[in-house]
FIKOLZA-1660 file (N, C-alpha, C; in steps of 0.1 Angstrom, whole numbers, plus 5000, padded with zeros to 4 digits):
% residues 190
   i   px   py   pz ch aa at
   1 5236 5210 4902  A  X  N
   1 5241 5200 4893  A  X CA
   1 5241 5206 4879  A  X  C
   2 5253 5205 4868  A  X  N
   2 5252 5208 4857  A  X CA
   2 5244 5202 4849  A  X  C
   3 5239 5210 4836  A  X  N
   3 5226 5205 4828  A  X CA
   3 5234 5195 4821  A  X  C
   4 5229 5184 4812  A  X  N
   4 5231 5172 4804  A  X CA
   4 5240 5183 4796  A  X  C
   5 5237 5191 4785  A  X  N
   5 5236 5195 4777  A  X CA
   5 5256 5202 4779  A  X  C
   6 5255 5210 4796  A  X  N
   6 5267 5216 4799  A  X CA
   6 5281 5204 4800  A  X  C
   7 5274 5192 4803  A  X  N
   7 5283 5183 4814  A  X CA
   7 5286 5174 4794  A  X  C
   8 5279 5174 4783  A  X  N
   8 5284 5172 4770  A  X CA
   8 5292 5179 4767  A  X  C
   9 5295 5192 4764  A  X  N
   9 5301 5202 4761  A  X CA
   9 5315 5203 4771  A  X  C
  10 5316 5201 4780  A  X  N
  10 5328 5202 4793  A  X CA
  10 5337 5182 4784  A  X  C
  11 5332 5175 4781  A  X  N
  11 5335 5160 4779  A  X CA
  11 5341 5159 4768  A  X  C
  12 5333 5171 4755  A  X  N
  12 5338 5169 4742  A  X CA
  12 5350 5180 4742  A  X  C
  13 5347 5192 4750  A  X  N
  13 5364 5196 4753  A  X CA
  13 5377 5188 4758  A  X  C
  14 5376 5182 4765  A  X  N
  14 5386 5171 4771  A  X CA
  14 5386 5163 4758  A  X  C
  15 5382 5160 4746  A  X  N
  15 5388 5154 4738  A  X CA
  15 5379 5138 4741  A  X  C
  16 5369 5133 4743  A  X  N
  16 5363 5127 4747  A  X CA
  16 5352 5125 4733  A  X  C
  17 5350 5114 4727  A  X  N
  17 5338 5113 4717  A  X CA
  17 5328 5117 4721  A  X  C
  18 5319 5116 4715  A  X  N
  18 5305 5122 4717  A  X CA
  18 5295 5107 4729  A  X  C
  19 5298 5092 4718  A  X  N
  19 5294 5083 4727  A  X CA
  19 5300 5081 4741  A  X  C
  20 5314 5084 4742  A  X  N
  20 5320 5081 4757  A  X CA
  20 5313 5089 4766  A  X  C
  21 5318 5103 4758  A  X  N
  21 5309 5115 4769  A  X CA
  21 5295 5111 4775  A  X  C
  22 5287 5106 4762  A  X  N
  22 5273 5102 4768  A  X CA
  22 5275 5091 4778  A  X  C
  23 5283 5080 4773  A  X  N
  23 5286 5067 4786  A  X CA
  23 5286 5072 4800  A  X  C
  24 5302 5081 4800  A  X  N
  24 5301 5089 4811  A  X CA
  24 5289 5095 4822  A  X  C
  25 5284 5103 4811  A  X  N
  25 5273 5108 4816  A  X CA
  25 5264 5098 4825  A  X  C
  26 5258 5093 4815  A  X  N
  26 5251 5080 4819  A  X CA
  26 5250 5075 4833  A  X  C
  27 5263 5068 4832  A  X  N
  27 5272 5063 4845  A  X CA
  27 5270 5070 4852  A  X  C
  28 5269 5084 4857  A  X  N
  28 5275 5092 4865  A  X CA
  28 5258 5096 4873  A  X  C
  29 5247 5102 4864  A  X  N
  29 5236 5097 4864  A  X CA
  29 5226 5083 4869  A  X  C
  30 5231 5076 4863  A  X  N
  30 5226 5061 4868  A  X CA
  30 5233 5060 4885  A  X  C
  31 5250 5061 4886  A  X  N
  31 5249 5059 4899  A  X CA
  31 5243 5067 4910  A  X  C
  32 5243 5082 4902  A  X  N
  32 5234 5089 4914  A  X CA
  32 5218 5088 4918  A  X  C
  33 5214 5082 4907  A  X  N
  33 5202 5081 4908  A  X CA
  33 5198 5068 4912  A  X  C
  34 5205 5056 4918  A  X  N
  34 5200 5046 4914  A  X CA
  34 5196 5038 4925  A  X  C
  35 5199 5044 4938  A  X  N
  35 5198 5042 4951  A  X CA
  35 5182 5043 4952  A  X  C
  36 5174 5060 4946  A  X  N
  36 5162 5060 4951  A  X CA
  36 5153 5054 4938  A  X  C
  37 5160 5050 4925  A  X  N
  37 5151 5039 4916  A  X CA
  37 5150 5027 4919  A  X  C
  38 5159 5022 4924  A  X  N
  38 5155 5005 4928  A  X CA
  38 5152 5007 4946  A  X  C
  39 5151 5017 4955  A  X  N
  39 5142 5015 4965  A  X CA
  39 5127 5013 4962  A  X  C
  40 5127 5024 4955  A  X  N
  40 5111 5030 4948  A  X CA
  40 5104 5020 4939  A  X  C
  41 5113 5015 4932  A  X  N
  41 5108 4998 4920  A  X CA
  41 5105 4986 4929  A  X  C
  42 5112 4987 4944  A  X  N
  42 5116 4974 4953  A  X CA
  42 5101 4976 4959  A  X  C
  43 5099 4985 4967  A  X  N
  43 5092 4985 4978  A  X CA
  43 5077 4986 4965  A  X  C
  44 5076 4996 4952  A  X  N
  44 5065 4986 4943  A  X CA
  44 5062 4972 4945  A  X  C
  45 5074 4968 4941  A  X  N
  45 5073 4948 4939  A  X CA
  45 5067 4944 4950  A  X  C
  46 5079 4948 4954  A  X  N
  46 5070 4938 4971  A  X CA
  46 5057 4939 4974  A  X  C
  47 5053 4949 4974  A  X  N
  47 5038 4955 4975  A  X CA
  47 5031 4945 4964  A  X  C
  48 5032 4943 4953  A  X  N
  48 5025 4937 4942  A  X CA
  48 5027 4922 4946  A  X  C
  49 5036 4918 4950  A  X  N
  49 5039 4906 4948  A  X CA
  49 5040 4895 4964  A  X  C
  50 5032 4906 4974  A  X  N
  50 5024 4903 4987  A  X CA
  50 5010 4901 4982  A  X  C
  51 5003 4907 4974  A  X  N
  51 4992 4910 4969  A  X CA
  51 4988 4897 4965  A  X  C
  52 4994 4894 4947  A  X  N
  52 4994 4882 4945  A  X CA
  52 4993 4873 4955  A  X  C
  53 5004 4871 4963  A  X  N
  53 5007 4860 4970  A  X CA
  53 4997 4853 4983  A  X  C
  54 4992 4865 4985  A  X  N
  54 4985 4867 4996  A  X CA
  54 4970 4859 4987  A  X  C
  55 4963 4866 4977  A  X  N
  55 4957 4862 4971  A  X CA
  55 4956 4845 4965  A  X  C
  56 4970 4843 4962  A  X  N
  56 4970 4833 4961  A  X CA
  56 4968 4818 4972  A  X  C
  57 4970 4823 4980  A  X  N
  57 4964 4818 4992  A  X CA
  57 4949 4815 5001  A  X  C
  58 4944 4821 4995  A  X  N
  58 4929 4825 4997  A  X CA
  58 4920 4816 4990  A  X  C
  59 4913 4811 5000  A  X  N
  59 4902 4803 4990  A  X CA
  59 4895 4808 4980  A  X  C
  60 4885 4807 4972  A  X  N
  60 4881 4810 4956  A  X CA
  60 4871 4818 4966  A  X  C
  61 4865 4830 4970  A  X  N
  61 4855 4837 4972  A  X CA
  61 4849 4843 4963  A  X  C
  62 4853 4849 4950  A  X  N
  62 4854 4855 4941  A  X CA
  62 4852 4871 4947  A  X  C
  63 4865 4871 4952  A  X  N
  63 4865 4885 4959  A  X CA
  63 4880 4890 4951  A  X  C
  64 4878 4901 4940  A  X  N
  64 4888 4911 4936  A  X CA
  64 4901 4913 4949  A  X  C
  65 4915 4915 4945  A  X  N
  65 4925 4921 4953  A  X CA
  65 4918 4932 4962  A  X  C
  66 4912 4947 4955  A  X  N
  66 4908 4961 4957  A  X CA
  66 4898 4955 4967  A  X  C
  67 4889 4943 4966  A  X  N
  67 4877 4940 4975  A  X CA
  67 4883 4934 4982  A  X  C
  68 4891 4925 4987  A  X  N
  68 4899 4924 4997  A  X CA
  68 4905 4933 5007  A  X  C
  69 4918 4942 5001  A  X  N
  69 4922 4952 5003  A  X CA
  69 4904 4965 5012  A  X  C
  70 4896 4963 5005  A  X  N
  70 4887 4974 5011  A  X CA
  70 4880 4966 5027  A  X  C
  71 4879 4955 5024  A  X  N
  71 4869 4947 5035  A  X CA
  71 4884 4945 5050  A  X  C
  72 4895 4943 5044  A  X  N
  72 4905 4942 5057  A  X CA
  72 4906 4955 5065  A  X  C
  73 4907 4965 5057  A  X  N
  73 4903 4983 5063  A  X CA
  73 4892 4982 5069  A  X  C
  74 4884 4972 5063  A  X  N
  74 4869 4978 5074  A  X CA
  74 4871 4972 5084  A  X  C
  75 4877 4957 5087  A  X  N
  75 4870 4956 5097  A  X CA
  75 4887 4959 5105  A  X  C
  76 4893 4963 5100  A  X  N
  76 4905 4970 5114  A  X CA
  76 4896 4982 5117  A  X  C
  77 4887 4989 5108  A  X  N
  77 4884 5003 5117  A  X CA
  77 4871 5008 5108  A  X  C
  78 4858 4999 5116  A  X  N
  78 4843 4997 5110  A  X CA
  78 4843 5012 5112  A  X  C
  79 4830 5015 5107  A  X  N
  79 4820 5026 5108  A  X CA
  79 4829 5041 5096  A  X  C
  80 4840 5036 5087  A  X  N
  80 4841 5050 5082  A  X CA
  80 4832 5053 5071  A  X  C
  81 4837 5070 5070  A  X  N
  81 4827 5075 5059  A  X CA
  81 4830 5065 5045  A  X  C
  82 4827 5072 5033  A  X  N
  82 4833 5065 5021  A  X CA
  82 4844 5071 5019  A  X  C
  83 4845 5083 5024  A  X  N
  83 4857 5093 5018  A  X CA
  83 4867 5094 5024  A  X  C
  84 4866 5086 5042  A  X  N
  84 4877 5082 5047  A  X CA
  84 4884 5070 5040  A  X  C
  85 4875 5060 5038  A  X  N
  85 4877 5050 5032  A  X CA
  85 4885 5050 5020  A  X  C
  86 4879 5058 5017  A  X  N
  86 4888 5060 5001  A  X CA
  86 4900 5063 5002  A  X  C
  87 4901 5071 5006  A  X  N
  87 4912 5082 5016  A  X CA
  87 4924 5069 5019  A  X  C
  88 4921 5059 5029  A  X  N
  88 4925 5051 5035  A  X CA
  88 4929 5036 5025  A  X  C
  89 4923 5035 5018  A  X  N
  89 4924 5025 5004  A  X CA
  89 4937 5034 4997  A  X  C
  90 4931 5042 4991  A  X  N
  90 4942 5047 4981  A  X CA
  90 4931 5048 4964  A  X  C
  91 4921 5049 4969  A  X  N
  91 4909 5048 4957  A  X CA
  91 4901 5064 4957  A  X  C
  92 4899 5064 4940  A  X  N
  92 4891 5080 4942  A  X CA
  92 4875 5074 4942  A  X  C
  93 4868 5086 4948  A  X  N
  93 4853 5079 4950  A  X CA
  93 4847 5071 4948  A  X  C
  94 4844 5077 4928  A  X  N
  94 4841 5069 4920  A  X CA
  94 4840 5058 4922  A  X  C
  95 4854 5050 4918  A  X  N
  95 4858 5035 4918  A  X CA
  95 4851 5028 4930  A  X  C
  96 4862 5037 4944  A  X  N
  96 4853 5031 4957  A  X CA
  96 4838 5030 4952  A  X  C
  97 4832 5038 4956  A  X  N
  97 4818 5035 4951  A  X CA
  97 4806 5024 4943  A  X  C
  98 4817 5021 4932  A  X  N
  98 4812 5011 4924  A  X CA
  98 4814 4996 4932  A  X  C
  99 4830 4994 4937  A  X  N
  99 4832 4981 4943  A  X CA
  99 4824 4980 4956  A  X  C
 100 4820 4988 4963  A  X  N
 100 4809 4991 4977  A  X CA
 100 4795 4988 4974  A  X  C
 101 4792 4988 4958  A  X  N
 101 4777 4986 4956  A  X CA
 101 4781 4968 4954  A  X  C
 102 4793 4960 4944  A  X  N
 102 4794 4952 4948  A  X CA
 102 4793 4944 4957  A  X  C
 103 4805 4948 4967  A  X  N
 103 4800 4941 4982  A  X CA
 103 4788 4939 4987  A  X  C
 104 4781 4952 4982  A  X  N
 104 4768 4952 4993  A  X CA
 104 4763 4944 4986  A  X  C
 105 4758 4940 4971  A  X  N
 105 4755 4932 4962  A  X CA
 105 4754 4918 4968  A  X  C
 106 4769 4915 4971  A  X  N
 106 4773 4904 4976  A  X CA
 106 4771 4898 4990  A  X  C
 107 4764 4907 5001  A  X  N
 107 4767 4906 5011  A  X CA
 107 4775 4906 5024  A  X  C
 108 4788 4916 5019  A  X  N
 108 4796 4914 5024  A  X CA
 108 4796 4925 5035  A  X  C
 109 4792 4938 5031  A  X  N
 109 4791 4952 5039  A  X CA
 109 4777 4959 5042  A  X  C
 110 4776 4967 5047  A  X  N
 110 4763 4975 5047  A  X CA
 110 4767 4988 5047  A  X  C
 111 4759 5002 5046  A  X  N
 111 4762 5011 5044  A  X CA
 111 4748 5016 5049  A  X  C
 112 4755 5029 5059  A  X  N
 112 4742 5034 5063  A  X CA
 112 4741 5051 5067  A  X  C
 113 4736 5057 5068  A  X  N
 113 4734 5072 5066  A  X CA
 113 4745 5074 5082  A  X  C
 114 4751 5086 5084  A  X  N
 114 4757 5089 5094  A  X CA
 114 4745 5097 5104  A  X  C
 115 4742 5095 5112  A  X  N
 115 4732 5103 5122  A  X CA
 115 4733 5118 5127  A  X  C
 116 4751 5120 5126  A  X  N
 116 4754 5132 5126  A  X CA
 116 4751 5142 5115  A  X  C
 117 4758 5132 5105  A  X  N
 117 4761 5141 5088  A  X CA
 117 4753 5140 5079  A  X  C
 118 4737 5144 5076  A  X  N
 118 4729 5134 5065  A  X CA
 118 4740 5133 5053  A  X  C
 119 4748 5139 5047  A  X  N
 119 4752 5137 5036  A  X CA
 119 4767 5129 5037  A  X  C
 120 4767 5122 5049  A  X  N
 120 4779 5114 5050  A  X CA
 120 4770 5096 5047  A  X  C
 121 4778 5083 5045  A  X  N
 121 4774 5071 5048  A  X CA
 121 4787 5065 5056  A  X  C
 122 4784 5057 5062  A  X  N
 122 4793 5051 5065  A  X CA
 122 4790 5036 5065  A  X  C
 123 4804 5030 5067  A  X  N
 123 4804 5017 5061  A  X CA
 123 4806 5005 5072  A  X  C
 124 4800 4992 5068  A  X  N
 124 4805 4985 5078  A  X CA
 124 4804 4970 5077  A  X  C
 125 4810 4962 5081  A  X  N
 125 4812 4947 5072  A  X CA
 125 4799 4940 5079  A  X  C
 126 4800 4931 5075  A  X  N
 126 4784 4921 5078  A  X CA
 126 4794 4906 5085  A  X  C
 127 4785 4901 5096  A  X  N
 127 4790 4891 5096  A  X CA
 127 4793 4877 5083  A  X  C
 128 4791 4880 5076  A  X  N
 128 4796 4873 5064  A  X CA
 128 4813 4869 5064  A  X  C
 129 4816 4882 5070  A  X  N
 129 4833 4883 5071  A  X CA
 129 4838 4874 5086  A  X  C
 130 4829 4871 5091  A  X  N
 130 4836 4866 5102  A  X CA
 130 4841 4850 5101  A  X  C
 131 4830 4843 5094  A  X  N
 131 4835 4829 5088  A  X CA
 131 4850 4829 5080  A  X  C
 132 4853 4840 5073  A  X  N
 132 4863 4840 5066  A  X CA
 132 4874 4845 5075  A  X  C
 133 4872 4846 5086  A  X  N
 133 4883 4856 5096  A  X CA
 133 4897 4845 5094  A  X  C
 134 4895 4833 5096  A  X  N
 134 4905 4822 5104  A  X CA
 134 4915 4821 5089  A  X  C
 135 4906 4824 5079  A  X  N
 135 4912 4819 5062  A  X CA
 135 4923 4830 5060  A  X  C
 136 4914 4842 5065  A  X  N
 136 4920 4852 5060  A  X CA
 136 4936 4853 5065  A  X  C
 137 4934 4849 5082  A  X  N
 137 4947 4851 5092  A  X CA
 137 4953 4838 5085  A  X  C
 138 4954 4827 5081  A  X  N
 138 4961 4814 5078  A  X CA
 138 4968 4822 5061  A  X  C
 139 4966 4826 5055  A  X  N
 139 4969 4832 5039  A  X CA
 139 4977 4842 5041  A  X  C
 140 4974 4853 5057  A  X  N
 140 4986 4864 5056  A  X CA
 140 4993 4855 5061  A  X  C
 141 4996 4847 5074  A  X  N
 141 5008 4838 5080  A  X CA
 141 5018 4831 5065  A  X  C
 142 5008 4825 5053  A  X  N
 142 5014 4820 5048  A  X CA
 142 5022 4829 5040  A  X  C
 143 5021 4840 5035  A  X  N
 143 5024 4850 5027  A  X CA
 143 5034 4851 5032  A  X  C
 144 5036 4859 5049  A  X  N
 144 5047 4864 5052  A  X CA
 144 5056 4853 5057  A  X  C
 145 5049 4840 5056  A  X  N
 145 5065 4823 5059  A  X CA
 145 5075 4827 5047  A  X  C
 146 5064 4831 5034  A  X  N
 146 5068 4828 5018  A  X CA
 146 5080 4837 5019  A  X  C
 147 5072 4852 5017  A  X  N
 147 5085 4862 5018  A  X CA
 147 5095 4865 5028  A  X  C
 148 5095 4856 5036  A  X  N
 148 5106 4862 5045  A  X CA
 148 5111 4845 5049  A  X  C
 149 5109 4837 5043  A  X  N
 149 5119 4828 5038  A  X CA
 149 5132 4829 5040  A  X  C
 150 5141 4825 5047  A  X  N
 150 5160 4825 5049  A  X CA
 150 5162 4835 5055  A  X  C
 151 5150 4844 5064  A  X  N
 151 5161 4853 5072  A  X CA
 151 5154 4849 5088  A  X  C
 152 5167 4853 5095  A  X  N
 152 5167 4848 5107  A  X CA
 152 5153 4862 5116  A  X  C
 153 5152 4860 5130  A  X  N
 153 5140 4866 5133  A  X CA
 153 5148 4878 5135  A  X  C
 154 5163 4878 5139  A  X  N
 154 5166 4894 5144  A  X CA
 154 5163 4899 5131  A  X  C
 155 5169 4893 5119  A  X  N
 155 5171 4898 5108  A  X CA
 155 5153 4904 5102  A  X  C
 156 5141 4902 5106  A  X  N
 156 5132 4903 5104  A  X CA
 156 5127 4918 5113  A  X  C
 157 5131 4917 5125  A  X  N
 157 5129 4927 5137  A  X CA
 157 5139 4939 5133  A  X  C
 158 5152 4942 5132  A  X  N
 158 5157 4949 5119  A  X CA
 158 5152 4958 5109  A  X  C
 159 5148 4948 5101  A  X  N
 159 5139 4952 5091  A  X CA
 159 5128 4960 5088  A  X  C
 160 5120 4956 5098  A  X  N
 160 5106 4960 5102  A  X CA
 160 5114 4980 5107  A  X  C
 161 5127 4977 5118  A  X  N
 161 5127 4988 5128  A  X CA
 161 5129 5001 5111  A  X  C
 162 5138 4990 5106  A  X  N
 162 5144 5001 5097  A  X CA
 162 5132 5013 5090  A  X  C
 163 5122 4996 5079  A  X  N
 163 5110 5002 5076  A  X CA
 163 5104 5015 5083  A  X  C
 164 5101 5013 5096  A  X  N
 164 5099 5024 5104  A  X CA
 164 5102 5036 5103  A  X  C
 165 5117 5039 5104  A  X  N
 165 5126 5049 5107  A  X CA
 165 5119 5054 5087  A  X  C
 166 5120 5049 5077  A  X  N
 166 5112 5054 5068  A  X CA
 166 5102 5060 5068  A  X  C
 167 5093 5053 5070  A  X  N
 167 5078 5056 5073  A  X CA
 167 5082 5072 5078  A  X  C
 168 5087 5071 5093  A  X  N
 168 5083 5084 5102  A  X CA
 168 5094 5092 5090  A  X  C
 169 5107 5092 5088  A  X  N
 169 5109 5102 5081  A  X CA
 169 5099 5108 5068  A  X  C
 170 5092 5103 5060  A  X  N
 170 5082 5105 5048  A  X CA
 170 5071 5114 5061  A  X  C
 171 5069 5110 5071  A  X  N
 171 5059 5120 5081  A  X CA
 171 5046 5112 5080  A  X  C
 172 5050 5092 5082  A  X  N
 172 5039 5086 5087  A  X CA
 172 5043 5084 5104  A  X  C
 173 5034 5076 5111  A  X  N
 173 5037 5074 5122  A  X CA
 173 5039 5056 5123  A  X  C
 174 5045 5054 5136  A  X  N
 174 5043 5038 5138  A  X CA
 174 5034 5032 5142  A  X  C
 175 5032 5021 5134  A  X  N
 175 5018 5016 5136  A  X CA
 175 5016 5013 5150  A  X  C
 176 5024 5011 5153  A  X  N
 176 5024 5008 5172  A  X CA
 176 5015 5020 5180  A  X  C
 177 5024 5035 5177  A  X  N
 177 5022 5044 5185  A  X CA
 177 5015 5054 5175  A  X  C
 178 5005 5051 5166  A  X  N
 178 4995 5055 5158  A  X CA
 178 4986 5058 5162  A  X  C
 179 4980 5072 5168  A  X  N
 179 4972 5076 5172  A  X CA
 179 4961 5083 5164  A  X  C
 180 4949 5077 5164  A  X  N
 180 4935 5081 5159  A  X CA
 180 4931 5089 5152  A  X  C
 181 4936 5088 5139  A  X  N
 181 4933 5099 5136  A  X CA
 181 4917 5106 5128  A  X  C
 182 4910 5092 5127  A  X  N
 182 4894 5096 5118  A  X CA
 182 4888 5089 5134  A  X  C
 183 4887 5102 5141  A  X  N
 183 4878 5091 5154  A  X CA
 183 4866 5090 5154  A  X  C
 184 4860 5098 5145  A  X  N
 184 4846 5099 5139  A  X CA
 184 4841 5086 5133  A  X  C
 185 4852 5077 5128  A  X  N
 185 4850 5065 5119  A  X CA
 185 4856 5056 5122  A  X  C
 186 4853 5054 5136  A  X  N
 186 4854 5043 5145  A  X CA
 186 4841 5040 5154  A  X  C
 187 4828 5044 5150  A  X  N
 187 4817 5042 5159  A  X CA
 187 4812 5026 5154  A  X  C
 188 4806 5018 5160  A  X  N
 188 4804 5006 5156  A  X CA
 188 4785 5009 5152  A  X  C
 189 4784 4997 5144  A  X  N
 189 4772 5000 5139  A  X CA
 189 4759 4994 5151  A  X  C
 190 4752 5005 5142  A  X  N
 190 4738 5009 5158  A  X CA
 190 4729 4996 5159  A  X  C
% end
């Protein structure tokens, strides 16, 4: 691709002003780029705006989004380290660390030495979370009635396949045929 700088100079030869040239430019720029800025801004929102929504749904526990988001990871796949965990959140230690003393605070998780690794912990929810199980499933159902509102069910099965075909191209797997990958932090607590 020609630099900004060359693709001005080629515009103001043709007898072209300086603003058109830039218009041009622009244009030319914007439409090539604009396919992977509003994928990349979309699939943000949506992400944010599940979040909210989902939240919004939820009875008052006084449980953070990130405390949410960490306690649903636990109990799809109890017993990881912190660093899987984190790993698996999308959180650097630190942070994890601080919201984990919360929970425990709160009663929601426990944490306990690994018997393999003294300098591993691993984590694991408390029955506290089990009362909230039915709330939790009634808040995602309602999330996903919200967002997916007006489209028919092929048009939803589609969607999902498409999503997919992303995922594995980026070099994730389908959650279907996701195979194990921290199997170390899947042991249930002793």
């Amino acid at each position: 691709m020609k630099s900004l700088d060359a693709m001005s100079q080629a515009g103001r030869k043709r007898g072209l002003k300086p603003n058109e040239t830039g218009d041009r430019l622009y244009e030319r720029l914007r439409a090539q780029f604009d396919v992977e800025h509003t994928l990349g801004w979309l699939f943000h929102d949506i992400h944010r705006l599940l979040g909210k929504t989902f939240e919004s749904h939820l009875p008052g526990l006084g449980l953070t989004r990130s405390q949410w988001r960490v306690l649903i990871a636990l109990k799809r796949e109890e017993g990881m380290t912190q660093t899987e965990l984190a790993d698996l959140v999308e959180l650097e230690k630190a942070p994890l660390g601080k919201l984990l003393d919360k929970l425990e605070d709160k009663g929601w998780i426990t944490r306990r030495d690994d018997p393999e690794d003294r300098r591993a912990r691993r984590v694991y929810c408390t029955s506290k979370i089990e009362k909230h199980l039915t709330g939790l499933a009634e808040a995602a159902r309602a999330m996903f009635a919200q967002a997916l509102a007006g489209m028919r069910e092929d048009d939803v099965k589609s969607l999902i396949d498409r999503l997919q075909t992303i995922k594995r191209n980026l070099g994730g797997a389908d959650d279907a045929n996701a195979p194990q990958t921290r199997k170390s932090s899947t042991r249930k607590a002793p």
